[in-house]
ZATIGU-342266 format. One record per residue: residue in one letter; x, y, z of N, C-alpha, C in turn. Coordinates in steps of 0.05 Angstrom, whole numbers, always signed. Layout:
# residues N
  residu    n_px    n_py    n_pz   ca_px   ca_py   ca_pz    c_px    c_py    c_pz
       A       X       Y       Z       X       Y       Z       X       Y       Z
...
This chain:
# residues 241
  residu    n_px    n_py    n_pz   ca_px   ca_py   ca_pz    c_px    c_py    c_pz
       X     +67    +293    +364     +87    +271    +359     +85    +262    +330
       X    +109    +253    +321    +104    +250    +285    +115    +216    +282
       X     +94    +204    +276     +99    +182    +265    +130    +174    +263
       X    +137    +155    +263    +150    +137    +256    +155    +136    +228
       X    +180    +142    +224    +186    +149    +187    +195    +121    +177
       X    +206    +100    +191    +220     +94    +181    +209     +64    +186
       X    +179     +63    +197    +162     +35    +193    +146     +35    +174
       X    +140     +14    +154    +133      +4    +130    +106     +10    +135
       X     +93      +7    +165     +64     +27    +161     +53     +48    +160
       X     +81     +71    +161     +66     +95    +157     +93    +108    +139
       X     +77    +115    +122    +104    +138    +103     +91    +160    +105
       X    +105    +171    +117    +108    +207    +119    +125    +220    +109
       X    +107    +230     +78    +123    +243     +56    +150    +267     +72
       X    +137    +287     +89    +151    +306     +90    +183    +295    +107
       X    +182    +259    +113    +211    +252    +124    +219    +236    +113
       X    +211    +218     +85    +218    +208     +68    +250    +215     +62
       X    +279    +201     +69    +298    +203     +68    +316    +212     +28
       X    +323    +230     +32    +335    +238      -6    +342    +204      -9
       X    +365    +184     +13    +371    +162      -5    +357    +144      +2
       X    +324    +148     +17    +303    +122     +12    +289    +129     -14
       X    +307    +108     -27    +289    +106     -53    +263     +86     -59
       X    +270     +71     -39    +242     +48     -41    +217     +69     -26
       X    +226     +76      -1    +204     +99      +3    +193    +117     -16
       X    +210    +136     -31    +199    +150     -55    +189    +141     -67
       X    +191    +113     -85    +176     +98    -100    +151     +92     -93
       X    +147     +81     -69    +128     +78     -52    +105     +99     -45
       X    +115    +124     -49    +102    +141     -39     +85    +148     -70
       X    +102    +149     -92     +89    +151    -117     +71    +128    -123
       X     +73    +110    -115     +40     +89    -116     +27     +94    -101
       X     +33    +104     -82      +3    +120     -64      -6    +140     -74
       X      +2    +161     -83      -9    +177     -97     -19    +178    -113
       X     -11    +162    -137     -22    +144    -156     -55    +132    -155
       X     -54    +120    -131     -78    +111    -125     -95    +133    -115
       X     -90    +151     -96    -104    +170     -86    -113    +185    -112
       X     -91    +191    -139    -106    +205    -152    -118    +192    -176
       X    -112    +170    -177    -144    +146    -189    -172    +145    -171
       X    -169    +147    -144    -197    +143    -122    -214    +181    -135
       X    -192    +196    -136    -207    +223    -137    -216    +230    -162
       X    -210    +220    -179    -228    +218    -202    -249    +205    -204
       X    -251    +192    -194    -286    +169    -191    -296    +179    -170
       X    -285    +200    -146    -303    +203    -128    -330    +220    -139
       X    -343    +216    -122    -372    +227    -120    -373    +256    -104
       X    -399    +265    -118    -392    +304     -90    -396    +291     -69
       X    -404    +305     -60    -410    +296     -23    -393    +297      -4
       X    -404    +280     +14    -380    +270     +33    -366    +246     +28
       X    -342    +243     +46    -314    +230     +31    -298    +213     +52
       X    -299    +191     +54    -284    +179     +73    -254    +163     +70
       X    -238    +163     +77    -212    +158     +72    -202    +141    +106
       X    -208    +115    +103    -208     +94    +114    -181     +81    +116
       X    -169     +88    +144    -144     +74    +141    -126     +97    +136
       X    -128    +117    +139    -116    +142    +122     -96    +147    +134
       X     -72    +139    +141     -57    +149    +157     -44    +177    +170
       X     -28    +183    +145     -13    +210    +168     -29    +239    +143
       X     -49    +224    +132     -57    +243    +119     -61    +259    +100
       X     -42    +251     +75     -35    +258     +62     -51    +255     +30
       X     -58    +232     +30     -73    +216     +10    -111    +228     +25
       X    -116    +232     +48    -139    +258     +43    -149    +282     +38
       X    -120    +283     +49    -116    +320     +30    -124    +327     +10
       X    -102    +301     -14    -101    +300     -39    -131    +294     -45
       X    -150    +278     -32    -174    +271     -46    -190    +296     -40
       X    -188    +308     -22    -196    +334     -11    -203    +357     -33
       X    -169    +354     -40    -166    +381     -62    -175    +371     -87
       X    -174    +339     -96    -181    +339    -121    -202    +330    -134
       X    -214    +310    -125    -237    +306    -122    -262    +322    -129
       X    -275    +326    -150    -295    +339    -154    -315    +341    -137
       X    -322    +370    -122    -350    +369    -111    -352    +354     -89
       X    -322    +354     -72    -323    +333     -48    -337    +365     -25
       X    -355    +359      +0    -360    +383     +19    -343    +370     +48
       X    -340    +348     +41    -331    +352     +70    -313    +317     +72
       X    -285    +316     +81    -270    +287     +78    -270    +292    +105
       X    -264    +270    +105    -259    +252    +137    -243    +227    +133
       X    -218    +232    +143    -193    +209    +149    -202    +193    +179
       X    -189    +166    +172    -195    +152    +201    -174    +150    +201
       X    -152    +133    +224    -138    +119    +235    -139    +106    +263
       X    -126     +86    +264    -126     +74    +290    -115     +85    +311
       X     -86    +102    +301     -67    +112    +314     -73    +140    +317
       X     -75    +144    +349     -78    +170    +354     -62    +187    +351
       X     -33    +186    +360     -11    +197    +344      -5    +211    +308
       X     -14    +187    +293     -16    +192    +277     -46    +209    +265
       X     -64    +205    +276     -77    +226    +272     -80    +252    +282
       X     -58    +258    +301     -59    +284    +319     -33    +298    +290
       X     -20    +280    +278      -3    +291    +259      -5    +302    +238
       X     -31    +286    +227     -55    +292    +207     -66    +320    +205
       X     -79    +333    +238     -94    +346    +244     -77    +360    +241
       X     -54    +366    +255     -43    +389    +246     -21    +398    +226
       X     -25    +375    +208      +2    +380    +178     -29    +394    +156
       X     -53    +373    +161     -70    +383    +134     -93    +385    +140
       X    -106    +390    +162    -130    +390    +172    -128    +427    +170
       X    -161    +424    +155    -182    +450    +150    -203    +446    +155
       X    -222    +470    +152    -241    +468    +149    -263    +454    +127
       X    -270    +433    +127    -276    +418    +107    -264    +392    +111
       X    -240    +390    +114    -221    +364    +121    -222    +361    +159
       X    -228    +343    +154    -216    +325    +193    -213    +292    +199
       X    -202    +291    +210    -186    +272    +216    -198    +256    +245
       X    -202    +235    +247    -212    +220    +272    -196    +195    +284
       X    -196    +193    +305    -191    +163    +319    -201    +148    +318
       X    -209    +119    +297    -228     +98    +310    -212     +73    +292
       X    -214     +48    +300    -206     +25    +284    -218     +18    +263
       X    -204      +9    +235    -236     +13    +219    -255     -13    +219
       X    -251     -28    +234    -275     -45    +239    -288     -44    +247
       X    -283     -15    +275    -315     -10    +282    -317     +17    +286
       X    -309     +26    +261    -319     +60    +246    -348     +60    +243
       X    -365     +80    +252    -397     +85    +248    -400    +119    +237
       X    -407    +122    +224    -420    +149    +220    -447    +148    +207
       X    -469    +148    +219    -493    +152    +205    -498    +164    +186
       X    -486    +184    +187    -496    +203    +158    -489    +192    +137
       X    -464    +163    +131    -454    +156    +105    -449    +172     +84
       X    -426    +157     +60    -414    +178     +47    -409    +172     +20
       X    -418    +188     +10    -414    +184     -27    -390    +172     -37
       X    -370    +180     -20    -341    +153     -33    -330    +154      -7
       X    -323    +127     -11    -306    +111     +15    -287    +102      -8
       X    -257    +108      +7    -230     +96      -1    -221     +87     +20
       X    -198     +62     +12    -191     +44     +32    -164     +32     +15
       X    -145     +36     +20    -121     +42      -2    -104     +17     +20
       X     -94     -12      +8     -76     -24     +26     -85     -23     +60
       X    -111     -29     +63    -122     -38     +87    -122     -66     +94
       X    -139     -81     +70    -151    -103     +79    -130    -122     +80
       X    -106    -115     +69     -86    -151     +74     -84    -145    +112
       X     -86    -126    +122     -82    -126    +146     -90    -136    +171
       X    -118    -134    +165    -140    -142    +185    -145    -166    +184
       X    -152    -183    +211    -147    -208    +213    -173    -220    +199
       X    -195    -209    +198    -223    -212    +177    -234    -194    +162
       X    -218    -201    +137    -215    -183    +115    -251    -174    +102
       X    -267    -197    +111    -295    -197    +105    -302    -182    +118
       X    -305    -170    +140    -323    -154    +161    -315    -130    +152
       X    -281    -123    +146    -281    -104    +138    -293     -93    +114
       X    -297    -113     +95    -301    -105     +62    -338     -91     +78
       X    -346    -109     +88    -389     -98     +92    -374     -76    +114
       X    -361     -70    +128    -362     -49    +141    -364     -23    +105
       X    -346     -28     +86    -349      +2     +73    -359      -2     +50
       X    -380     -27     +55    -399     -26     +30    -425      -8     +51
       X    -427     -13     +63    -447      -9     +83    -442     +25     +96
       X    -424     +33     +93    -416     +67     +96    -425     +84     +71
       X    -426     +62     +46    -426     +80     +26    -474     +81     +20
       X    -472    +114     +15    -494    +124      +9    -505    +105     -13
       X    -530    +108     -30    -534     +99     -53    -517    +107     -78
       X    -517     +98     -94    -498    +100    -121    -473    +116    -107
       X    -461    +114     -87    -431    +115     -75    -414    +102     -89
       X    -386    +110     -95    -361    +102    -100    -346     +91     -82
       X    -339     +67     -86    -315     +50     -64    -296     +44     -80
       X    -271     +55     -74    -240     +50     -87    -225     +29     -50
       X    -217     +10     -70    -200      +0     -46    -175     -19     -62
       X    -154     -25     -48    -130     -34     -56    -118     -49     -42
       X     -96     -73     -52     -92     -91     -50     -61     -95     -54
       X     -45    -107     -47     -15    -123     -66     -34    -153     -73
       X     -23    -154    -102     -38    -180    -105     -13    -202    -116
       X     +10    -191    -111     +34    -215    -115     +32    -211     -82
       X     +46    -239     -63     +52    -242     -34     +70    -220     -29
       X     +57    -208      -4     +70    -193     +12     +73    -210     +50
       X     +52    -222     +62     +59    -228     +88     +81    -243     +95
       X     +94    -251     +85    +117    -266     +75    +147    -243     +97
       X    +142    -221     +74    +167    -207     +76    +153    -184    +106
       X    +118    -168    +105    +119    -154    +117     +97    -170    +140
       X    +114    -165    +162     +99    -182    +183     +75    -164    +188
       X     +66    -142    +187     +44    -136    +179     +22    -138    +167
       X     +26    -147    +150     +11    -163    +135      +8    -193    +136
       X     -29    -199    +140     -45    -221    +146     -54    -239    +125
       X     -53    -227    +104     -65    -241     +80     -51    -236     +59
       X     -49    -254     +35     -42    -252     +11     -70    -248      -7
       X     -66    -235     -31     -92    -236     -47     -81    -233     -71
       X     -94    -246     -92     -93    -248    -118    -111    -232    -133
       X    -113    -224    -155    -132    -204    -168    -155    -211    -165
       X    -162    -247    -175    -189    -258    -176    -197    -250    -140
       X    -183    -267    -120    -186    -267     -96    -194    -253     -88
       X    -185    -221     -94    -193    -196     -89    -219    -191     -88
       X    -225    -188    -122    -242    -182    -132    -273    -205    -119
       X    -266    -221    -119    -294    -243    -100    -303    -238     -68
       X    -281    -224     -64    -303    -223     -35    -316    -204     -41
       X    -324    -180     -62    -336    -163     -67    -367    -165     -81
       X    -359    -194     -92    -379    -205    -109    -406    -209     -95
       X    -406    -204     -73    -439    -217     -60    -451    -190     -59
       X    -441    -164     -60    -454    -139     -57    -460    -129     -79
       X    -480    -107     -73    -493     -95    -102    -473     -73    -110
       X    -443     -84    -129    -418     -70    -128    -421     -70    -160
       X    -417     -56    -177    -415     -57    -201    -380     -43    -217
       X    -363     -56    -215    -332     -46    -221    -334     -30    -248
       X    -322      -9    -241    -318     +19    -266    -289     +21    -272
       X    -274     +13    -260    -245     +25    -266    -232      -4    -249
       X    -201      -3    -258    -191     -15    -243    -157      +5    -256
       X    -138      +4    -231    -112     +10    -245     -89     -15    -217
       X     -75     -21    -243     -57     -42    -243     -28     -32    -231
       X     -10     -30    -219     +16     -24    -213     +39     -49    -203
       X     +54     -39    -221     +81     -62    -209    +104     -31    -203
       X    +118     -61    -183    +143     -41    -166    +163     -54    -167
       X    +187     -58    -187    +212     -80    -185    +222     -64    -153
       X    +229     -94    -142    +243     -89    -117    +271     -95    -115
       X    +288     -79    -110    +310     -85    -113    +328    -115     -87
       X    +338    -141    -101    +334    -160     -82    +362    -150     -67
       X    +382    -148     -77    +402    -147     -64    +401    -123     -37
       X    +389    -100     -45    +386     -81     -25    +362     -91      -6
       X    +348    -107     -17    +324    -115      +8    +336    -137     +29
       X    +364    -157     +10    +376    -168     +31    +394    -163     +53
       X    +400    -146     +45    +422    -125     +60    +401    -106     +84
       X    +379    -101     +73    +368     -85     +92    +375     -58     +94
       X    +386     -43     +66    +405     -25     +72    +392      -2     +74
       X    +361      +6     +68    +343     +34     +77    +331     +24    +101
       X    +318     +41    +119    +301     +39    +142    +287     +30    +137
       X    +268     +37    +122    +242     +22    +124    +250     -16    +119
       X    +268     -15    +107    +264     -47     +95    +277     -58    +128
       X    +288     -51    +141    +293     -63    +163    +264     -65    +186
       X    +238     -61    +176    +224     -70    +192    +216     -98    +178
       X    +225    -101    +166    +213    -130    +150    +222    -152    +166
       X    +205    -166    +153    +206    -197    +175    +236    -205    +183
       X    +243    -218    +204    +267    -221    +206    +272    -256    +212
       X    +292    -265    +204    +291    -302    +199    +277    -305    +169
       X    +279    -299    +149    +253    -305    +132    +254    -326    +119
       X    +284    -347    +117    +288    -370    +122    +280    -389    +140
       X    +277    -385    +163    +262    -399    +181    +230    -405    +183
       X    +218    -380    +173    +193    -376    +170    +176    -393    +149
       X    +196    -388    +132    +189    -408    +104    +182    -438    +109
       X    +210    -439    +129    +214    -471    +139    +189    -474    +145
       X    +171    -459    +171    +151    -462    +182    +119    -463    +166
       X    +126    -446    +142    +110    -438    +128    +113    -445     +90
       X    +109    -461     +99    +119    -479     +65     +90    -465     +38
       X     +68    -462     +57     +52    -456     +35     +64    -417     +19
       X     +77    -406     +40     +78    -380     +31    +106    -385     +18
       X    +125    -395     +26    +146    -408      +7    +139    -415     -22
       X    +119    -429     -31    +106    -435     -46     +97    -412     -61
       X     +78    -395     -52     +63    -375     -69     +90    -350     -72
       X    +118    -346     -53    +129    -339     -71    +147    -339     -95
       X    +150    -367     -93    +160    -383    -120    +152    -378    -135
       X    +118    -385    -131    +103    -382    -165    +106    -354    -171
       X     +97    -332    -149    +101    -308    -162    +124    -294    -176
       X    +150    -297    -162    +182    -294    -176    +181    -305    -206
       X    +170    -328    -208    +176    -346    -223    +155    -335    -254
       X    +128    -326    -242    +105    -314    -263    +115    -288    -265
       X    +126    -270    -234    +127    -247    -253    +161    -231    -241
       X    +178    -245    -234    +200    -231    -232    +208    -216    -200
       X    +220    -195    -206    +224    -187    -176    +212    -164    -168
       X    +192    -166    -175    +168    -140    -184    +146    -152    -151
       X    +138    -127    -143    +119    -129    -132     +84    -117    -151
       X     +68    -131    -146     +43    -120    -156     +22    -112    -144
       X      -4     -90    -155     -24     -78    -136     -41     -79    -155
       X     -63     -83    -145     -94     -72    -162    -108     -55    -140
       X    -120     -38    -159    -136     -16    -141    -159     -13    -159
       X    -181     -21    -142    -219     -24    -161    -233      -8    -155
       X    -249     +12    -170    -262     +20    -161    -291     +13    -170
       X    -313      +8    -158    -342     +10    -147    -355     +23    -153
       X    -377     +22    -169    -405     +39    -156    -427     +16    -150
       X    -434     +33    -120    -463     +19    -114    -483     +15    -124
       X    -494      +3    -133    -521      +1    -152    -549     +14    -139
């Protein structure tokens, strides 16, 4: 069964529509990030947390220096039965588990986690779940929108700001090597119209919501207002000390 093309949580390059352009765009900041995480990765083993339909472990798979063996999670069994059989090899595999309560004993020289954490309702348990996966002197790449997104994608639980980000990381023995920055102008008129698929999973009333929700009203004021009609991401990467 193949994912769902046309919900904002899973993009599946190979059904990405010629006139979803917000998708294409979208898909080039994932990749983006996947091939920022594979340059800092470490040899070893490789974990790709949150990994959806698979595509972004491939890529760390193939590029990644001296990786022996990646392993994608997802929640969704579907989507990882899609995984297994678009890019799963020998060396690459793909599993079922939630990532809050992912275990693998053997732990792994780089853990990525690409647009997880606004999701999860305790963004903290998640962050020590993949400080705590990663080996000694391991690499952790993980990513964020740090202009508001729960606003527009009901999917999303949290807003985070770069500082915000960056502090819940602060209590671990994390030492930041890299960081890469991305903005995405969104086009407003086509997001109000709803006129690609994917943008029609977005929140719906978002006038009403606001009503209800004056503080996220708020943070997107300031952000329009600081940075335009741009969405923004930071993606950090880690080494363990």
């Amino acid at each position: 069964m193949c994912p769902d093309a046309s919900s904002l949580e899973r993009l599946v390059p190979d059904l990405i529509s010629p006139t979803d352009a917000t998708g294409r765009e979208t898909l080039l900041l994932h990749v983006e990030r996947y091939e920022f995480a594979a340059r800092h990765a470490r040899p070893g083993r490789l974990l790709d947390l949150a990994c959806g339909v698979g595509y972004g472990t491939h890529l760390l798979a193939d590029q990644a220096r001296g990786v022996l063996e990646a392993v994608g999670v997802d929640v969704s069994a579907d989507t990882v039965c899609y995984a297994s059989q678009r890019y799963g090899r020998p060396g690459l595999e793909f599993r079922v588990s939630d990532a809050l309560t992912f275990e693998d004993a053997s732990g792994f020289d780089t853990v990525v986690s690409l647009e997880t954490i606004e999701h999860v309702e305790r963004p903290a348990d998640l962050i020590d779940r993949l400080v705590k996966a990663l080996r000694p002197k391991g690499i952790l790449v993980a990513s964020v929108p740090t202009t508001p997104s729960a606003d527009v994608n009901p999917h999303h639980l949290h807003d985070f700001t770069e500082s915000a980000f960056r502090r819940m990381f602060a209590a671990y023995p994390l030492t930041e090597i890299d960081c890469l920055r991305q903005v995405q102008p969104y086009p407003l008129i086509r997001t109000i119209r709803r006129t690609e698929a994917r943008m029609r999973d977005f929140r719906p009333h978002l006038l009403s919501y606001y009503v209800g929700h004056p503080a996220a009203a708020m943070r997107r004021l300031v952000a329009t207002l600081r940075y335009g009609l741009t969405n923004r991401y930071l993606t950090v990467a880690w080494k363990r000390d």
